[in-house]
C-alpha positions in Angstrom: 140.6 65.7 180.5 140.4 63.4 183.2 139.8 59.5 183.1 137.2 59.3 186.0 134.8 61.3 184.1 132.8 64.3 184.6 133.0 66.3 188.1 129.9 65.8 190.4 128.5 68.7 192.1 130.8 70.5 193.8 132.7 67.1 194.5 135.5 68.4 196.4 139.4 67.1 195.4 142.4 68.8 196.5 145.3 68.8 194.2 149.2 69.0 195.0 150.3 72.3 193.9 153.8 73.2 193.5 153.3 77.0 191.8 154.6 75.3 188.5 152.9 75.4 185.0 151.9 71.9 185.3 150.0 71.8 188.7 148.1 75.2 188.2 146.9 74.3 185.0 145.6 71.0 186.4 143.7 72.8 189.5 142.4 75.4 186.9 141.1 72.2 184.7 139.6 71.2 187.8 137.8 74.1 188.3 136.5 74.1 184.9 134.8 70.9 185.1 133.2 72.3 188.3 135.1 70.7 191.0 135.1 72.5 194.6 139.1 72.7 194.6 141.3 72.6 197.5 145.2 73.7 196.6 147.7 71.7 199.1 151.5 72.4 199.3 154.2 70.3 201.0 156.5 72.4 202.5 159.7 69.3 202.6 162.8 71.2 202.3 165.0 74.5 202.8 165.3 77.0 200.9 167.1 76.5 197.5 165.5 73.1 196.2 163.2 73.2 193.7 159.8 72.1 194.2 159.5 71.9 198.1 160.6 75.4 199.5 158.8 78.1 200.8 159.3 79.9 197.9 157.3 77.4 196.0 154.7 77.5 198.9 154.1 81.4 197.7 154.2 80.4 194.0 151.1 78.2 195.0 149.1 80.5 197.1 149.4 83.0 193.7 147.8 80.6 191.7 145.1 79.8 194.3 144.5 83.6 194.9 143.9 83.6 191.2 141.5 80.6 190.5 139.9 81.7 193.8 140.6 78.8 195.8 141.9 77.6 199.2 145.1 77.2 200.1 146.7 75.1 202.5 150.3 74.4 203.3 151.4 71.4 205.1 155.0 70.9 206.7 156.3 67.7 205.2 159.8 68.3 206.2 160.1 65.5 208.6 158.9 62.7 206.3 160.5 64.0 203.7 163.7 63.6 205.4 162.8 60.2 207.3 162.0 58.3 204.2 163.5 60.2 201.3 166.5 62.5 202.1 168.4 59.9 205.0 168.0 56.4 202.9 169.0 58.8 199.5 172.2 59.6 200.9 172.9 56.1 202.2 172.2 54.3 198.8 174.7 56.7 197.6 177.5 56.1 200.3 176.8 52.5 199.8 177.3 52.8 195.9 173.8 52.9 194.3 172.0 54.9 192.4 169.1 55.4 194.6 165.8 57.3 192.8 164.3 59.4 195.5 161.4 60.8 193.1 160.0 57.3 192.9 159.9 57.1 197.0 158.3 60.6 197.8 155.5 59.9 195.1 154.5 56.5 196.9 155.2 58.2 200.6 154.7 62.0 200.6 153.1 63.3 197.6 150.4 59.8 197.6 151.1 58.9 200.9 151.3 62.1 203.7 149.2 64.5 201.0 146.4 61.4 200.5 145.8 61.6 204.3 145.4 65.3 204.4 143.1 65.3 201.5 140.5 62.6 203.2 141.0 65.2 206.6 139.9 67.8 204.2 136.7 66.1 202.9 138.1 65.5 199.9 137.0 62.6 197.7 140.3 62.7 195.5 143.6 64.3 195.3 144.4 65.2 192.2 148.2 66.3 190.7 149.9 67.6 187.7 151.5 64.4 186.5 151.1 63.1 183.1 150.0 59.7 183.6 146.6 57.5 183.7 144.6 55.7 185.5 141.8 54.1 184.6 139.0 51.6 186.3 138.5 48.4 184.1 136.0 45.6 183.8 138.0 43.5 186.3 137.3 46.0 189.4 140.8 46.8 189.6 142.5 50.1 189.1 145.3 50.3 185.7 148.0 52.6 185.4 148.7 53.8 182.1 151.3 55.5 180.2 150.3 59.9 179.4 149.7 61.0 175.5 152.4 62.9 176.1 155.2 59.9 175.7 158.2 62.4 176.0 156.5 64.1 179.5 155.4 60.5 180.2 156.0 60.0 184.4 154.2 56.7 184.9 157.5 55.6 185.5 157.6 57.6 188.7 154.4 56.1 189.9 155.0 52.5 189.4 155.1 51.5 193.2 151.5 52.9 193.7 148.8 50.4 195.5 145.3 50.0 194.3 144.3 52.5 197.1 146.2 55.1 195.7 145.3 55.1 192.1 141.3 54.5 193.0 142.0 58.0 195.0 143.5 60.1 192.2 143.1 62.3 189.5 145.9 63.5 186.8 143.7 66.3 184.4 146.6 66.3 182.3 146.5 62.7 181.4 145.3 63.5 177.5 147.4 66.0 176.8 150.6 67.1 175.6 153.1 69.9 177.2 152.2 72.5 174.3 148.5 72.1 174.8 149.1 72.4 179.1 150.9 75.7 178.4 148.8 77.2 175.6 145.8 76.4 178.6 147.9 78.3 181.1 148.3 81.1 178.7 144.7 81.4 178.3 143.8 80.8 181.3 146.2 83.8 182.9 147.7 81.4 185.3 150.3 83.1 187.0 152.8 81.1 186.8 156.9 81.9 186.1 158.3 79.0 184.0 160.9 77.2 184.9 163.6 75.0 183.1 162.9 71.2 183.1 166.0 70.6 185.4 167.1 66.6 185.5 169.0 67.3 189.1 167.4 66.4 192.3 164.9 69.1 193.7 166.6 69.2 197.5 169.9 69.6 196.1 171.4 72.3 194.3 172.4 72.1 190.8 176.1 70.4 190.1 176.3 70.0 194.3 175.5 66.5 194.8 178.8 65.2 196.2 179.2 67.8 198.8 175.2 67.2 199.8 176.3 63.7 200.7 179.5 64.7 202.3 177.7 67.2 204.6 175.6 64.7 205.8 177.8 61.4 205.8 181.4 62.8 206.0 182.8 58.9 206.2 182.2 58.7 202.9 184.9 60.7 201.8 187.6 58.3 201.3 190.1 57.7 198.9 190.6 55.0 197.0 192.1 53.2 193.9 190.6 53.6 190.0 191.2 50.0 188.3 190.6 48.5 185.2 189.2 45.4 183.9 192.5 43.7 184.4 192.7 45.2 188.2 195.7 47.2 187.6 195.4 50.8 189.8 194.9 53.4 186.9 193.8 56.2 189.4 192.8 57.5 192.9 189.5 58.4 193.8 188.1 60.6 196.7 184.4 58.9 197.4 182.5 56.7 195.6 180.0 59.3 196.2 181.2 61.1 193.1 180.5 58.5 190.8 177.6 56.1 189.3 178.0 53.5 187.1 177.8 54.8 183.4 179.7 57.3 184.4 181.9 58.5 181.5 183.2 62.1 182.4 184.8 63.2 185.3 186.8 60.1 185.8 190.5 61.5 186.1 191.8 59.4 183.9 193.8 58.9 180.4 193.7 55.8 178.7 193.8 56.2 175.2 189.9 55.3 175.0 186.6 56.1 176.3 185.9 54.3 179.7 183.0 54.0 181.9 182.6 53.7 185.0 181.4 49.5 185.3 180.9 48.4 189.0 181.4 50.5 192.8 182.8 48.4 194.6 182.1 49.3 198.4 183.9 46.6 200.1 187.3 47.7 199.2 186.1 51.2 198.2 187.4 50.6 194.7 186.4 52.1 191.7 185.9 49.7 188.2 186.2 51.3 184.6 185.6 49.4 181.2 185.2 50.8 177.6 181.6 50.7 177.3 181.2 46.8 175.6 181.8 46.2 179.8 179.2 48.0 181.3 176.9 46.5 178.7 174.4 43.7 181.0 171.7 41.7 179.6 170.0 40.5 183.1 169.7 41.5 186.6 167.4 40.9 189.7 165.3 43.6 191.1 164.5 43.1 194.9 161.5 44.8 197.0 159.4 44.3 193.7 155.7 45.8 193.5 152.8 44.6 191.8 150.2 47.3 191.0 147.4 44.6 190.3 148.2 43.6 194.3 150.2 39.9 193.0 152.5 39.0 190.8 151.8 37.1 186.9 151.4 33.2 187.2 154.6 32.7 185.4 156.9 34.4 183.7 155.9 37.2 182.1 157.2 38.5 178.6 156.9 42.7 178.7 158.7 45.5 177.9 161.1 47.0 180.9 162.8 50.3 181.3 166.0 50.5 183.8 166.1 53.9 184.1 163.5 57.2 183.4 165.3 58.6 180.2 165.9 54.9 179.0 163.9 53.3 176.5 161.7 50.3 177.7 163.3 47.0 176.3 162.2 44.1 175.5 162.6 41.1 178.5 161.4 38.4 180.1 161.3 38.7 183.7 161.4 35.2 186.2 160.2 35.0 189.5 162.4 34.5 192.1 161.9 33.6 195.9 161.4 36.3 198.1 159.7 38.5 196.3 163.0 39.0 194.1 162.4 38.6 190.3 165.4 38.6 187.7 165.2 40.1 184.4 166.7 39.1 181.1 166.8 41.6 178.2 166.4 40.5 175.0 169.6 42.6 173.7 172.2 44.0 175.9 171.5 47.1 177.8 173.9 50.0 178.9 174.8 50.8 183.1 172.3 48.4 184.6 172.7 50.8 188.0 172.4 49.0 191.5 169.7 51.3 193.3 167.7 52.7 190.2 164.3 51.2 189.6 163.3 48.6 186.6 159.6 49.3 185.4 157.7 46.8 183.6 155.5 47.8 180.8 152.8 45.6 178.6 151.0 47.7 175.7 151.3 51.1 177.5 150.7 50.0 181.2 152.6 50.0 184.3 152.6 46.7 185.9 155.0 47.1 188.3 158.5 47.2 189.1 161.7 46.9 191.5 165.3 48.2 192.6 168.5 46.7 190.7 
């Protein structure tokens, strides 16, 4: 189940536990394979997210009363707000398309969690994501892509550090959703379901706009629609309501399908083009990460993915100075959005990544 091999006696890993089918079948693998498990929950936001309330705390504890484990719970709320919540809502008042799940992965849940497992006497911490890892002949850590290539989340993980990945575990690396659910069946996890939700977990569903309003009320400013010519085609209230790629929603009529091609912050302007404009075959990625610790010696011919539900394309990606890189797509690819993260894949593995 699990790429670092069999458990040691009583080896003791604690595993990020959210009450959801996907941890608490992981901590019950665990305990299968004879692991002394500890369940930890982050407690990062109020009530009515998903994933991080206290509701969500008592989902966990069930599960832990159940597999007869401990259970701690560990208030995350400050971090999760310092480095995930505050810069979120300024990418979005500056016009990006920030991607908050890739930060609290690399901060909270393998950042603030890791340091409370090692308190805990833990030689791991282990989570329900479907992804690998595994230790090769070169001494360094991989990260891989799951079996599961629709539940595939290695995207997620791509600005992990060799540090990291040597500390963790993902039981459900070799296996796919139906067989994680049958084991929860069997297993008599007790564990409610819930719907595989695209929205953000600390905002609630269809209430993005207003989230950002409530906590940056300047951003709430009208301005002008235009179109590729620059003629005003309608008003706008925020470029907080919009993304590039953006199709519906728009307030407009044209007589054809237009998309929403470039937020332009300066002059608080929205641009629209039918969709042969927002199609882009380059763009540079700054703040780029290198799992293996450096970057290739040259350029480096891979497969990249500009967003989760996107398919990774082929590219070549140059190095730039500063860290920057720039990558050109072999064919044209749809909404390259500033603030969402380009991953780099070569034969199933994560070799890094960047922000657009």
């Amino acid at each position: 189940m699990t790429s670092k091999g069999q458990a040691r006696q009583r080896e003791r890993v604690a595993i990020g536990m959210s009450g959801g089918t996907d941890s608490s079948a992981a901590a019950a693998l665990l305990c299968d394979q004879g692991y002394e498990v500890i369940g930890l929950t982050a407690h990062m936001w109020r009530e009515g997210s998903r994933c991080c309330s206290l509701e969500d705390v008592e989902r966990a504890r069930r599960v832990c009363t159940h597999l007869g484990i401990r259970h701690y719970v560990v208030n995350a709320q400050e971090i999760f707000t310092e480095r995930i919540v505050d810069p979120f809502v300024e990418a979005y008042a500056g016009g990006r398309t920030p991607s908050p799940c890739i930060a609290c992965n690399a901060f909270v849940k393998f950042g603030f969690l890791m340091e409370r497992a090692v308190q805990l006497g833990c030689s791991h911490l282990a989570t329900g994501h479907y992804a690998r890892v595994e230790r090769r002949e070169d001494g360094r850590y991989h990260l891989l892509a799951a079996a599961d290539e629709g539940k595939d989340q290695s995207y997620f993980l791509h600005r992990l550090d060799q540090r990291q990945l040597g500390f963790l575990l993902f039981p459900l690396a070799g296996l796919v959703k139906e067989e994680v659910k049958a084991y929860s069946r069997e297993r008599g996890l007790p564990v409610v379901p819930r719907g595989e939700s695209q929205d953000l977990c600390f905002v609630e569903e269809g209430r993005l706009p207003d989230f950002v309003e409530q906590r940056a009320p300047e951003v709430a400013r009208r301005g002008e629609i235009r179109d590729p010519e620059g003629n005003v085609v309608g008003h706008h209230e925020g470029l907080h309501h919009f993304t590039v790629g953006q199709r519906g929603g728009l307030g407009i009529a044209l007589g054809e399908r237009m998309y929403v091609s470039r937020l332009d912050r300066e002059n608080n302007v929205v641009e629209v083009a039918p969709r042969p404009g927002v199609m882009r075959t380059e763009c540079e990625l700054d703040e780029v990460h290198w799992i293996s610790g450096s970057p290739p010696a040259d350029a480096l011919r891979c497969r990249v993915r500009p967003r989760y539900r996107s398919p990774a394309a082929a590219a070549t990606v140059r190095l730039l100075q500063d860290g920057r890189v720039r990558v050109v797509f072999d064919e044209p690819q749809f909404a390259l959005a500033p603030g969402q993260a380009a991953v780099f894949y070569k034969d199933g593995e994560v070799l890094g990544g960047g922000w657009i």
